[in-house]
Structures are given as structure tokens and as C-alpha cells.
N, C-alpha and C positions, 0 to 999 in steps of 0.2 A: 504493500500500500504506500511506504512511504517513497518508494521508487518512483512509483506510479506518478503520486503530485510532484517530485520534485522535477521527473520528465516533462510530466504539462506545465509548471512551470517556468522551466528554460525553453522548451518551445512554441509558447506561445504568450509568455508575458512581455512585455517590453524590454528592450536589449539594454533601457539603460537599469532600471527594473533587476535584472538580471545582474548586469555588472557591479552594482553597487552590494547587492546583497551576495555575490561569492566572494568581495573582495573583503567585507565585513568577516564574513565565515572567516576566510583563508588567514587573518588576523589574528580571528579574538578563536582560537581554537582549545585555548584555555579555559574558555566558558561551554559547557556541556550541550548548549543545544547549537553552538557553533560548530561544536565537533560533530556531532551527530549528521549536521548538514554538510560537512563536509569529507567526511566518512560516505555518505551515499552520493556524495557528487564525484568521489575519485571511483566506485563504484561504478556509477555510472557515464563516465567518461570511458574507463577502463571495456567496457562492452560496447561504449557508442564507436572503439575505436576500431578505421578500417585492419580486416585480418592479410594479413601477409598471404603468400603460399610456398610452402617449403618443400624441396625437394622430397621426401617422403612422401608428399599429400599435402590436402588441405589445411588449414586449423580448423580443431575441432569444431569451435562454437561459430557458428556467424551473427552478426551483429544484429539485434531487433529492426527490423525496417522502424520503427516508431520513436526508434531511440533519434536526436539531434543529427541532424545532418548533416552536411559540408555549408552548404550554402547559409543554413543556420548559422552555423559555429561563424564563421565569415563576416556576417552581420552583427555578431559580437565581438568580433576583435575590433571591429572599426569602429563601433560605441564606445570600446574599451578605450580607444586610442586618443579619440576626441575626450574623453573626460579622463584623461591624463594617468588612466590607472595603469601600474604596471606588472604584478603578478600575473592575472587572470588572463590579459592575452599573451603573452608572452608562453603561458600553462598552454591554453586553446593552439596557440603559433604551431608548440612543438607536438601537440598532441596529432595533432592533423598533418605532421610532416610527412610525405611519402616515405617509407621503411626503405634503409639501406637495403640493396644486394646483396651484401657480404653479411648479414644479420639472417640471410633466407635459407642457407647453409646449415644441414643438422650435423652437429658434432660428431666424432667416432662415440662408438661407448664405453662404457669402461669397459675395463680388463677380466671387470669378475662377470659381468652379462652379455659379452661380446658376440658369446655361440647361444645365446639366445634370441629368435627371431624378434621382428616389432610387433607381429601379431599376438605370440607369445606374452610379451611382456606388457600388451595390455591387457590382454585377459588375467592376467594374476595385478594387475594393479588396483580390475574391477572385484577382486577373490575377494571372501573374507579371512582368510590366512592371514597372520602376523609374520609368520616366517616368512612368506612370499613377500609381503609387502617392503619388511625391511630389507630383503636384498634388494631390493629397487630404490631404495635410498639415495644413490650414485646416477640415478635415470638423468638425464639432460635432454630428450626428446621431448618437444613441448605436448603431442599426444596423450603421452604415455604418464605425464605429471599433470595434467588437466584429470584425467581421470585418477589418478593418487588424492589428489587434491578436493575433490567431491569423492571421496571413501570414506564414510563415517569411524572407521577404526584406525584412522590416520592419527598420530598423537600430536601436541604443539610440539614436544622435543623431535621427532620423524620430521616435522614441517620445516623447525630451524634447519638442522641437518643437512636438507633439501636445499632449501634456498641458499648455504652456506657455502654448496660445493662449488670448488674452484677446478675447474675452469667450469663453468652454467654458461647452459644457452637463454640469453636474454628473454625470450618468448617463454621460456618454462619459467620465470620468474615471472613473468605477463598470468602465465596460466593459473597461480597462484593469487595474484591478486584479483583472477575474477573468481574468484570464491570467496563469498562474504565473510565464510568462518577464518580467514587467516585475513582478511583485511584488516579485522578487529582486531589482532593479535601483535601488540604491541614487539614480541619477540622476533617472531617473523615478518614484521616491516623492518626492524633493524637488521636483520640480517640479509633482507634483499638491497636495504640504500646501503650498504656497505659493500655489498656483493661489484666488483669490479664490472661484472656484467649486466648492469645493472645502467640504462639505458636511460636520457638526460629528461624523457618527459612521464618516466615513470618516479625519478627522483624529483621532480616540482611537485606533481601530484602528491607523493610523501611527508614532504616537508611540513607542511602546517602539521602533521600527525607524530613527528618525530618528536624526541625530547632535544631541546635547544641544543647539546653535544652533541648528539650523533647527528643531529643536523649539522652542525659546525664540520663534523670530520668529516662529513657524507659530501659538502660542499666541496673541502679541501682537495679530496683523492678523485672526484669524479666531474664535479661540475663547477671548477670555481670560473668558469663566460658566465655564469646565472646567478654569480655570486650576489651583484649588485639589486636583481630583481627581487632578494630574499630579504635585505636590507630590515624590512617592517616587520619581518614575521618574530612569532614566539617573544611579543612583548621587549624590542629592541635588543635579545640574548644573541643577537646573531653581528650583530654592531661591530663587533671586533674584528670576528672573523674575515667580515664584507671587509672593511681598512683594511686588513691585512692583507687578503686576497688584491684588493685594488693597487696596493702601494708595491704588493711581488708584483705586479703585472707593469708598473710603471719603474721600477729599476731595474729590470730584469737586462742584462747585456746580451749585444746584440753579435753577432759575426763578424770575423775579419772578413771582409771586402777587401780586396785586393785591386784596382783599375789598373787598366793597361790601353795607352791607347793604341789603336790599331798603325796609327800610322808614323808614329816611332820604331816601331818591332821589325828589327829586318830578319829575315830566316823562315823557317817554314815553322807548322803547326807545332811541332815535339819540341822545339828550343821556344813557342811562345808558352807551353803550359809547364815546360822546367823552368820558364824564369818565376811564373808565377807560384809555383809551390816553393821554388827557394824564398821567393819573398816575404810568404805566408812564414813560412817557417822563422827567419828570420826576425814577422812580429811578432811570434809566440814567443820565442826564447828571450826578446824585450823585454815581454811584458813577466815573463819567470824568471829573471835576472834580478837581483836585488842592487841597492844602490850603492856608487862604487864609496860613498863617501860614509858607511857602515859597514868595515871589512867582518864578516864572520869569521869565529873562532873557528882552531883548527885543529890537530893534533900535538903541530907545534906552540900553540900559545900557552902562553906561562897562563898558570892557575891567576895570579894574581891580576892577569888583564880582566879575566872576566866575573874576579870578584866582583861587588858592590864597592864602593868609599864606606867608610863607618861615619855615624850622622854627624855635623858640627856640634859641638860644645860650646854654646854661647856665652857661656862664664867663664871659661878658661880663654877665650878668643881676648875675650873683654880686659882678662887679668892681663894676657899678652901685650895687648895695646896701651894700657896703662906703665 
């Protein structure tokens, strides 16, 4: 039911209607009926989102035709944009990006279910075995964890586990989050925003849900380009991080460039790209050269070069002068 209203809505109330009340949620996520609302709107984003198609097959679920559409979403970002908000489209931007290629790719399996078929191992993910289930704990096929994931003998500690392994196929950590029972599951959302595979519009969508540090590290390790749009969340806890994130991004050093102009260089191709790597080279060992005007100690130097002085004695200086 509460799906149901928050679908009608986002698709058919007013767009600015809309933006101001997810941007409130995305906020004040501290307050319980903001969480709640925003708990069913990563919910249902999460299902409104187009599904890929993977080498294996399809994905399992296909998307509600009634859930928000493209052209919807559309018409809220550009609400969003004119009344200056900037989480919620930014959320909407990446939620609606066309899926990398390289993300369509199913993983090898592991080593222990390898000579296991895929048909195989979803019929024991559908099983009520416990032994079967947990050797599928290592699964990375989004299939085969979509159906783990709606198993009711699945446990929260199987579900961490799951979302924890490294290397995970992004999509199976997708599969996980359209199941409401690990939405809610504070353990298993920290361990998918932490999960390296762990994809930059399923990590916005998190974020209001997160506790202020693992938000912070989740920022650090995977999305700190969004660092700045996080800026408001979790009652200003993240404040730091964003500085931090913005200030690595503005001293960060850049490459030796090297220029050469063409019409100086006489000789053919192989003497203009050894003159440029000896050059290169040449700035490096500059810039790791210390300065000649602080000789570093050696084997040879006497102990007593590189003692300290012992501190002045201001009363005995004093008696001297006297």
C-alpha cells in the first residue's frame, strides 16, 4: 500500500510537489517518517530502474510498466534544477544513466560451484536446505542471488556475507536491494556501500540510510565526484569529509608534460621520443634530488655533525658578558 501512494505520488503530483518533499526526506532521514519515505522511494526507484541484459539471460524481474518512467523522471530533474536542488537530481541523473557494457559481463564462479550448472544453482537457491543455501554464499550471478534473496531461510548474517564478497557482481548487489527484507537491514546496506562493486547510483540512493561514517568512508573509497552533492545530508556529519574530498581534489599534482616543439627536433621518430623520456626523466630525478645547500649524512660523518647543539644557558651567557 505504501508503495502504491508513494508511486501515484511521484507520478502524478506536481514535479515541484515532488522535489521538495524527496529533498526534505533525503535530509531529515533522522526523523522516522522521513526515513520511512525514503526507505520506499530507494525501493522504488530501485525496481523503476531500466534492467540491463546479461550474457546469461535476462534479469530476472522486469520493471512495473506503472512504476515512473523516463520521460517522468526527466521532468523532475529539470524542476529539480530550476529550484536549485541538488541531491535528488543528481540521485534521478545517475539513476537513469544507460548501464555500462562492461557491468553486462557475468563473473567466473567461484572455485567451490564452478562444476555446478546455473540451472542447478538456482534450483537449490529456490530449496529449503540450509546446507545448499550456504554453499551458494560465494554466488555472484545476479539470477541466482535475486532468488537467494527472496528465500525466507536466508539469514541477515548469509545476507552480509553475500553482499561482502569480493570480487561481487554489481547487479547481484542490485538484486539484493530489490528485496525489501534487506533494504531495511541496516547491516546489509553497509556492507553493499562499502562493497567496491558497489555502483555510484546505488551508493546516493544509500546514503541518507547510512550512519554518517560509513557514509563518510563509502564517499571516500567509491564516490568522492558526488562528494559535494552529499554536502546537507545526515544533519551536516558529512561536512568534513565533503572539505576534505574537495581540497584532495584541488591539490592533487598533476603530470610531467614534457613539450617539444616539432620544428626544433631534427632526426626521425626514435631520437624525438628518447629525447623526451630522457627529459622526463631528468624532471623526476629534480624533483627527488634534495637540496645541495643541506648535505645529508653519510657513513662518513662524524656522530657529532649530526648531533643536536645542547640549549643556551641564558644565565651563564649573561655571567659571561658581565
Amino acid at each position: 500500500m505504501r508503495m502504491r501512494r508513494l508511486n501515484r505520488f511521484v507520478t502524478t503530483a506536481p514535479p515541484a510537489e515532488v522535489v521538495v518533499a524527496l529533498e526534505r526526506a533525503a535530509h531529515h532521514t533522522h526523523e522516522l517518517p522521513d526515513r520511512i519515505l525514503w526507505t520506499s522511494l530507494t525501493q522504488l526507484l530501485m525496481e523503476a530502474r531500466p534492467r540491463p541484459s546479461l550474457e546469461a539471460g535476462p534479469f530476472v524481474l522486469e520493471p512495473r510498466k506503472e512504476w515512473p518512467g523516463a520521460v517522468r523522471v526527466a521532468q523532475i530533474i529539470g524542476v529539480a534544477a530550476r529550484l536549485q536542488a541538488t541531491f535528488v537530481p543528481t540521485l534521478l541523473r545517475e539513476m537513469w544513466r544507460l548501464p555500462d557494457r562492461a557491468d553486462e559481463r557475468v563473473l567466473a564462479p567461484h572455485i567451490t560451484i564452478e562444476h555446478l550448472p546455473l540451472g542447478v544453482r538456482r534450483e537449490r537457491a529456490r530449496g529449503p536446505k540450509r546446507a545448499l543455501l550456504t554453499s551458494l554464499l560465494v554466488e555472484t550471478h545476479p539470477s541466482v542471488v535475486t532468488l537467494l534473496a527472496r528465500n525466507p531461510r536466508l539469514r541477515e548474517p548469509d545476507a552480509v556475507r553475500l553482499t561482502a564478497l569480493r570480487p561481487q557482481h554489481p547487479y547481484a548487489l542490485w538484486a539484493m536491494l530489490l528485496c525489501p527484507r534487506w533494504l531495511s537491514s541496516p547491516r546489509v546496506l553497509e556492507a553493499i556501500a562499502l562493497n567496491p562493486a558497489c555502483k555510484p547510483w546505488m551508493l546516493l540512493a544509500l546514503l541518507p540510510l547510512l550512519p554518517s561514517a560509513v557514509a563518510a568512508r563509502a564517499l571516500r573509497t567509491h564516490a568522492p565526484d558526488f562528494a559535494e552533492v552529499a554536502r546537507g545530508l545526515h544533519r551536516g556529519g558529512l561536512v568534513a569529509t565533503v572539505d576534505e574530498l574537495v581540497a584532495r581534489e584541488k591539490v592533487r599534482p598533476g603530470p610531467i608534460i614534457i613539450r617539444i616543439d616539432p620544428d626544433e627536433v631534427e632526426g626521425d621518430l626514435d631520437e624525438v621520443i628518447s629525447a623526451a623520456a630522457s627529459s622526463q626523466e631528468r624532471a623526476r630525478s629534480e624533483l627527488a634530488t634534495p637540496s645541495a645547500d643541506v648535505p645529508l649524512p653519510n657513513d662518513a660523518t662524524p656522530a657529532s655533525a649530526v648531533e643536536s647543539p645542547p640549549p643556551a644557558d641564558p644565565v651563564a651567557d649573561a655571567a659571561t658578558g658581565a
